[in-house]
C-alpha atoms as an extended CHARMM CRD file, in Angstrom:
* protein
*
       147  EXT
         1         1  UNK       CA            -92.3480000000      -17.0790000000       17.3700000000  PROA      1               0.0000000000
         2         2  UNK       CA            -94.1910000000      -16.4250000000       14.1440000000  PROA      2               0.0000000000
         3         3  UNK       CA            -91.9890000000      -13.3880000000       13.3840000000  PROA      3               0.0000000000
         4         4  UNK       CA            -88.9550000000      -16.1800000000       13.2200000000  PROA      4               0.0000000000
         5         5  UNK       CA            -90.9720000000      -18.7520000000       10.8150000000  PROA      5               0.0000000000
         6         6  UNK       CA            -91.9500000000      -15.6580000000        8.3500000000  PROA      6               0.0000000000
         7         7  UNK       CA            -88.3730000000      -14.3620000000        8.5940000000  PROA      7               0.0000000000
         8         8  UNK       CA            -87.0220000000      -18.3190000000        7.6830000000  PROA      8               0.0000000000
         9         9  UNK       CA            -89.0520000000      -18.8210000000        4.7660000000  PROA      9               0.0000000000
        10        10  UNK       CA            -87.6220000000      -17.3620000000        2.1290000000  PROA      10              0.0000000000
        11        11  UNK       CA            -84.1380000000      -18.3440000000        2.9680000000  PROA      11              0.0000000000
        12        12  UNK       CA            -85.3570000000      -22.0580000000        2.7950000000  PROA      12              0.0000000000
        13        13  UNK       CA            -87.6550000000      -21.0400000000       -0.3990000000  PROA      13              0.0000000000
        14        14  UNK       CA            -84.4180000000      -19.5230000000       -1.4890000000  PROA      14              0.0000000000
        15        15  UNK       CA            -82.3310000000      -22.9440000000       -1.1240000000  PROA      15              0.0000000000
        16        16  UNK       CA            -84.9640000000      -25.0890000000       -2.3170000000  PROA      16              0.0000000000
        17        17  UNK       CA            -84.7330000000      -23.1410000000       -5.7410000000  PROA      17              0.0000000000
        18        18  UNK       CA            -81.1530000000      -22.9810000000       -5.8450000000  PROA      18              0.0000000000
        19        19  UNK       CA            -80.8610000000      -26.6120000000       -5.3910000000  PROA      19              0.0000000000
        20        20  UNK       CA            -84.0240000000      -27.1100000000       -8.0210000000  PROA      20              0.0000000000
        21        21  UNK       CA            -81.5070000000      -24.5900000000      -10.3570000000  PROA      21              0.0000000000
        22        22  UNK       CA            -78.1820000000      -26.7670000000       -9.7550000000  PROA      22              0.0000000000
        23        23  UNK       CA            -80.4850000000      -29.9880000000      -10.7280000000  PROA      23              0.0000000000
        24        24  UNK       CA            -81.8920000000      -28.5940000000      -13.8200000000  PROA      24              0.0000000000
        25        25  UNK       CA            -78.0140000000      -27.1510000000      -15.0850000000  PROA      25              0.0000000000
        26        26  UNK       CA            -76.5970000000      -30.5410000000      -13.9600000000  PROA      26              0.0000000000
        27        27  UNK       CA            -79.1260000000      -32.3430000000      -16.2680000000  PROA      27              0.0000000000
        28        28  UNK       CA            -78.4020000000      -29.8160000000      -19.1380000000  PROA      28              0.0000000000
        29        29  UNK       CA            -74.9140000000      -30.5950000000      -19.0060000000  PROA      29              0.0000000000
        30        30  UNK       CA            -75.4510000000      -34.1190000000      -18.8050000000  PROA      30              0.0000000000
        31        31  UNK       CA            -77.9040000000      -34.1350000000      -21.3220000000  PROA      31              0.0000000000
        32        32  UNK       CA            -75.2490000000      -31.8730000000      -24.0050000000  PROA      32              0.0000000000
        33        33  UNK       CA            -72.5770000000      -34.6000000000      -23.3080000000  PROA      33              0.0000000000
        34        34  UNK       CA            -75.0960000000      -37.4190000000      -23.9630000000  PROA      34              0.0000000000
        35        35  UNK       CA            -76.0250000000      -35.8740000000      -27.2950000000  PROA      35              0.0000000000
        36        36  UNK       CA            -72.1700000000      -35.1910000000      -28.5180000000  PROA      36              0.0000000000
        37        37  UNK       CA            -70.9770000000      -38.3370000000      -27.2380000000  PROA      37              0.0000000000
        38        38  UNK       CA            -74.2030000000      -40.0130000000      -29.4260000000  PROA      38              0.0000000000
        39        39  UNK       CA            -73.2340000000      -37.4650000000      -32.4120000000  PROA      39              0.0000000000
        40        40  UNK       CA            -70.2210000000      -38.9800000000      -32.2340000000  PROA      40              0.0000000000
        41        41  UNK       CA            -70.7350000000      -42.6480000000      -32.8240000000  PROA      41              0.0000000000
        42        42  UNK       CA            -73.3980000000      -42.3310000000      -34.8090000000  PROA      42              0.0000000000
        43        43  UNK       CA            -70.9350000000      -40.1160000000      -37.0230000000  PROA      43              0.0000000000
        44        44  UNK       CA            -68.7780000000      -43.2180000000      -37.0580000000  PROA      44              0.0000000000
        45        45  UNK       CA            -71.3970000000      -45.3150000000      -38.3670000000  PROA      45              0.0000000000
        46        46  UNK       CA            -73.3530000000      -43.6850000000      -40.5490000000  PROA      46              0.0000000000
        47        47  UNK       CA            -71.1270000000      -41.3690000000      -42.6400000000  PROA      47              0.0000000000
        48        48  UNK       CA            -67.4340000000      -42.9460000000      -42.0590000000  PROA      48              0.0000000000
        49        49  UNK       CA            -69.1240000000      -45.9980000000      -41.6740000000  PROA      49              0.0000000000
        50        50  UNK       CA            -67.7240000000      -48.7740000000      -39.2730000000  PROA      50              0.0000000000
        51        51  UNK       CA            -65.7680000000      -50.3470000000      -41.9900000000  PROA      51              0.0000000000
        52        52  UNK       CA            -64.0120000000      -46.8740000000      -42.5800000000  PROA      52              0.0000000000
        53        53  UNK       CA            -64.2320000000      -46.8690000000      -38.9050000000  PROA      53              0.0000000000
        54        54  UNK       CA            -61.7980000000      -49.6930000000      -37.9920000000  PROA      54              0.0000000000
        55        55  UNK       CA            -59.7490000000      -49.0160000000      -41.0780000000  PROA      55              0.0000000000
        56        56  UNK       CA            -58.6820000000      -45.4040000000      -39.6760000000  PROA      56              0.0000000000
        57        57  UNK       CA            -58.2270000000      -47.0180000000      -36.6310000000  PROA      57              0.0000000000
        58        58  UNK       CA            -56.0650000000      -49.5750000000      -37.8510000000  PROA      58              0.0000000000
        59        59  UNK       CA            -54.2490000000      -47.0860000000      -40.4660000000  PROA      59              0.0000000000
        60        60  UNK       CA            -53.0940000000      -44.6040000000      -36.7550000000  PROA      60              0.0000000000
        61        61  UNK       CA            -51.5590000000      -48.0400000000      -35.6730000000  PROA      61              0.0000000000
        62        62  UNK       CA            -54.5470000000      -49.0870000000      -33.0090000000  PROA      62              0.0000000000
        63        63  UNK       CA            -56.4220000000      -52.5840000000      -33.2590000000  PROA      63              0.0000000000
        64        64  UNK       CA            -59.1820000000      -52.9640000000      -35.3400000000  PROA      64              0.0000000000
        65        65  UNK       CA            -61.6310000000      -53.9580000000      -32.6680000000  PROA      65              0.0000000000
        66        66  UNK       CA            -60.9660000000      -50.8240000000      -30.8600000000  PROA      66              0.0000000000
        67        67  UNK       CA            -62.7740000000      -48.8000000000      -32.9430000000  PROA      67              0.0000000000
        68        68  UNK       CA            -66.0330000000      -51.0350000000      -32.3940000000  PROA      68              0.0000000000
        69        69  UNK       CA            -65.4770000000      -50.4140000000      -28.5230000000  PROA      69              0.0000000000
        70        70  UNK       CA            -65.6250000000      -46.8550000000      -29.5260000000  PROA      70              0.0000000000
        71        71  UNK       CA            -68.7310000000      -46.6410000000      -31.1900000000  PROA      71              0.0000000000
        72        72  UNK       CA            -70.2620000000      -49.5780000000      -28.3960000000  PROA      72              0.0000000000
        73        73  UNK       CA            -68.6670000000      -46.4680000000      -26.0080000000  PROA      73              0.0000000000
        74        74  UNK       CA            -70.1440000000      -43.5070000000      -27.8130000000  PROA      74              0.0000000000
        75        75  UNK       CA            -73.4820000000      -44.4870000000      -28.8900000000  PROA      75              0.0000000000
        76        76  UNK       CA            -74.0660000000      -46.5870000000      -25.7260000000  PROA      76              0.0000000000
        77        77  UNK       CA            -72.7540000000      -44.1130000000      -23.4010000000  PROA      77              0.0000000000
        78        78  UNK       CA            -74.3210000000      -41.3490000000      -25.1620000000  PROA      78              0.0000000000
        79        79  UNK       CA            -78.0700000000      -43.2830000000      -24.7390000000  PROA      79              0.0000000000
        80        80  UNK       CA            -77.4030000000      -43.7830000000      -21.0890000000  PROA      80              0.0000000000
        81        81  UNK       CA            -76.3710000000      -39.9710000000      -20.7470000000  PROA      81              0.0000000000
        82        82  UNK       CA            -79.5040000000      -38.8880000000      -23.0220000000  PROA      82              0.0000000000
        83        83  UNK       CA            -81.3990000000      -41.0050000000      -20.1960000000  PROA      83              0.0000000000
        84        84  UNK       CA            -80.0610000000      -40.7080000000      -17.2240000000  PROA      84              0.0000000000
        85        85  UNK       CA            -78.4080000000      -43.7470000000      -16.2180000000  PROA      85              0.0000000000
        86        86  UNK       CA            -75.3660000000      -44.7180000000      -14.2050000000  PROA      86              0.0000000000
        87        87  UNK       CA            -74.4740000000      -40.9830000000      -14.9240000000  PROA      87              0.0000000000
        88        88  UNK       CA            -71.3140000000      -41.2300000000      -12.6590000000  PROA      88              0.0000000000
        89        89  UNK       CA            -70.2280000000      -44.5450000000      -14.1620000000  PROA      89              0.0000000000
        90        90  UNK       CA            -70.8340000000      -43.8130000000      -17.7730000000  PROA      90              0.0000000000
        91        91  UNK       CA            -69.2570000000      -40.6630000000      -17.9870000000  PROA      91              0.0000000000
        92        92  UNK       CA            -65.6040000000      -42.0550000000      -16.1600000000  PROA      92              0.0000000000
        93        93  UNK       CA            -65.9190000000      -44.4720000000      -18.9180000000  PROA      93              0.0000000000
        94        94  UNK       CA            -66.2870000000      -42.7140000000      -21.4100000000  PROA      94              0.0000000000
        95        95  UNK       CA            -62.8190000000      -40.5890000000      -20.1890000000  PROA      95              0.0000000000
        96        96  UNK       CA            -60.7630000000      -42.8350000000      -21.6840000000  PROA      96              0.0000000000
        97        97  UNK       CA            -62.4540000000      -42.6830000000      -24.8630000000  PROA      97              0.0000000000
        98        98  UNK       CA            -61.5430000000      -38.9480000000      -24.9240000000  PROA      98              0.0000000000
        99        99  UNK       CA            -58.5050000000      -38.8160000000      -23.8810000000  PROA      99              0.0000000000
       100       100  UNK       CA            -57.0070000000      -41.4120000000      -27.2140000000  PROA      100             0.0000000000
       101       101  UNK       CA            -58.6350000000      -38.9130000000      -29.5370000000  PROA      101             0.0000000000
       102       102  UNK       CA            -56.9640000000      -36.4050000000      -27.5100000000  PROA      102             0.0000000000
       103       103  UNK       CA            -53.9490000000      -38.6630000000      -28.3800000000  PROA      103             0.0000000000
       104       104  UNK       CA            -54.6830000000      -39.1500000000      -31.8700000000  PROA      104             0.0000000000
       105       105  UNK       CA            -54.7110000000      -35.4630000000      -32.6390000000  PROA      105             0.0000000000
       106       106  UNK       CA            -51.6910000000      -34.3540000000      -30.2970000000  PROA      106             0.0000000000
       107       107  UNK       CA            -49.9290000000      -34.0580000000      -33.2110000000  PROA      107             0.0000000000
       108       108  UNK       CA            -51.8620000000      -31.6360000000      -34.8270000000  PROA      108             0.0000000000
       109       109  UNK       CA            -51.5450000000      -28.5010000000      -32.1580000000  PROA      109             0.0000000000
       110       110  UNK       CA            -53.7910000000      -27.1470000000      -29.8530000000  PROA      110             0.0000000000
       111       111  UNK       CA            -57.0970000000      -26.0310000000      -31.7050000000  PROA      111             0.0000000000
       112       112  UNK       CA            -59.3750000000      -28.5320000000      -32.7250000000  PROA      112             0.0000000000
       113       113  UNK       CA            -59.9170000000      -26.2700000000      -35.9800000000  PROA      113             0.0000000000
       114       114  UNK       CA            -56.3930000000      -26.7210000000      -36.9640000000  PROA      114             0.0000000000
       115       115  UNK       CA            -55.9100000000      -29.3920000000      -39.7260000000  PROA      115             0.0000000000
       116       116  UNK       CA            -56.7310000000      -33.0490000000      -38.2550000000  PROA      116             0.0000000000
       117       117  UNK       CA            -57.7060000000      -31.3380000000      -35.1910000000  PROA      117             0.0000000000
       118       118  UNK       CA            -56.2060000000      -30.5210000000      -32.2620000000  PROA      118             0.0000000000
       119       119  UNK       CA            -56.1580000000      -31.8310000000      -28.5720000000  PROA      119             0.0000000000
       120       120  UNK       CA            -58.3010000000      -29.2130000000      -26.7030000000  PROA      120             0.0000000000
       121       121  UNK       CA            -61.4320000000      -30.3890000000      -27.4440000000  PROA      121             0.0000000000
       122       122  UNK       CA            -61.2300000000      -33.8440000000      -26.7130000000  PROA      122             0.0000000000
       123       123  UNK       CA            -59.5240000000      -32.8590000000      -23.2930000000  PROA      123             0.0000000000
       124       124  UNK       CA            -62.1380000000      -30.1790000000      -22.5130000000  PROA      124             0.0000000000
       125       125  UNK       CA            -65.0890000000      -32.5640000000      -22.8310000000  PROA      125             0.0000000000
       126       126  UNK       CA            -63.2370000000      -35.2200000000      -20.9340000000  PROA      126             0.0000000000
       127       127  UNK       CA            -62.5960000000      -32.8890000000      -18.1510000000  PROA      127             0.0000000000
       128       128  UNK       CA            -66.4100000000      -32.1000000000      -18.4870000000  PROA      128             0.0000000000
       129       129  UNK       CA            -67.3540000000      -35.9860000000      -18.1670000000  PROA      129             0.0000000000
       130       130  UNK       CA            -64.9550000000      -35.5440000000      -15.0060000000  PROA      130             0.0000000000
       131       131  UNK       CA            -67.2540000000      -33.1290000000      -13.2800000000  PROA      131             0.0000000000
       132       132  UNK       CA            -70.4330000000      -35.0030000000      -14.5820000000  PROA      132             0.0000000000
       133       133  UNK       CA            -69.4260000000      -37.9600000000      -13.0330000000  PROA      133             0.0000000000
       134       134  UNK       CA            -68.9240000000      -35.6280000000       -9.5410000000  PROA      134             0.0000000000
       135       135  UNK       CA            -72.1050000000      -34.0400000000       -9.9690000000  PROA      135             0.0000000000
       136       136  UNK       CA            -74.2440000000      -37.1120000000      -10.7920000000  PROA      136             0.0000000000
       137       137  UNK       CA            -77.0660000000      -36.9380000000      -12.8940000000  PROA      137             0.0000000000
       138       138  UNK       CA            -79.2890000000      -34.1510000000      -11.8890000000  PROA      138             0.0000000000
       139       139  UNK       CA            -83.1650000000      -33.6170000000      -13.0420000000  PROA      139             0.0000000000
       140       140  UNK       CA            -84.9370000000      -35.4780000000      -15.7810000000  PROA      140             0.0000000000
       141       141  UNK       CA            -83.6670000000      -38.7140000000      -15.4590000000  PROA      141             0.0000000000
       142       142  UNK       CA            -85.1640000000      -41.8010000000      -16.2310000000  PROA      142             0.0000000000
       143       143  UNK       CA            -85.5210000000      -43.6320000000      -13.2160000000  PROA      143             0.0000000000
       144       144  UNK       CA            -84.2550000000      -42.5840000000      -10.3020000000  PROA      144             0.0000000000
       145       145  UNK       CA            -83.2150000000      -46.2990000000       -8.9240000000  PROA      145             0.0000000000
       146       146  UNK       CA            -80.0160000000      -46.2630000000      -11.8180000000  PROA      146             0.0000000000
       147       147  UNK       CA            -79.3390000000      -42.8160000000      -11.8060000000  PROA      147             0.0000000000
């Protein structure tokens, strides 16, 4: 009988840091989307500015006001990403978001290096915020309760 519990040990040490290793990398990817996503917005507001913002918005033929939503999106979503909060909910929100600047630079190829940037990168991180929102948050989250 104790030969069994020795022998089980390490395979449930083993899981317990496997599962301690998927939380951690699960937080590290949430955390990396938090801070792009808050790069983002703040990029819109500090050196576009929201004015230039809504006019580039406007001058691709969307509404104004959608380019507010975007920033509210980026910077808010980023914070709650950063934090840890509604991870699931906040990252299929911010798909959308994603996938019209994946829109607005169809036009310009693939590769996001090309001139006006291409589609892959706004597609890539939206298919990232797709398996965020199926892994959940992760480690290192603010509370629990509204993770």
């Amino acid at each position: 009988m104790q030969a069994q519990a020795t022998q089980a040990s390490p395979v449930l040490a083993n899981a317990s840091q496997t599962q301690s290793l998927q939380a951690h990398a699960t937080a590290l990817l949430r955390i990396s989307l938090g801070v792009m996503a808050l790069a983002h917005g703040l990029l819109k507001v500090f050196v576009f500015t929201v004015p230039g913002t809504v006019g580039y918005f406007e001058s691709i033929g969307l509404p104004g006001f959608i380019a507010y939503l975007t920033i509210l999106a980026e910077v808010g979503g980023g914070l709650a990403l950063l934090l840890g909060v509604y991870t699931r909910w906040i990252s299929l929100a911010l798909i959308p978001v994603l996938l019209g600047a994946a829109w607005v630079h169809a036009g310009n190829g693939w590769v996001f290096s090309n001139p006006g940037g291409g589609w892959e990168y706004p597609v890539f991180w939206a298919v990232t915020l797709l398996v965020q929102a199926g892994l959940g948050s992760g480690s290192l989250v603010l509370s629990r309760r509204f993770a």
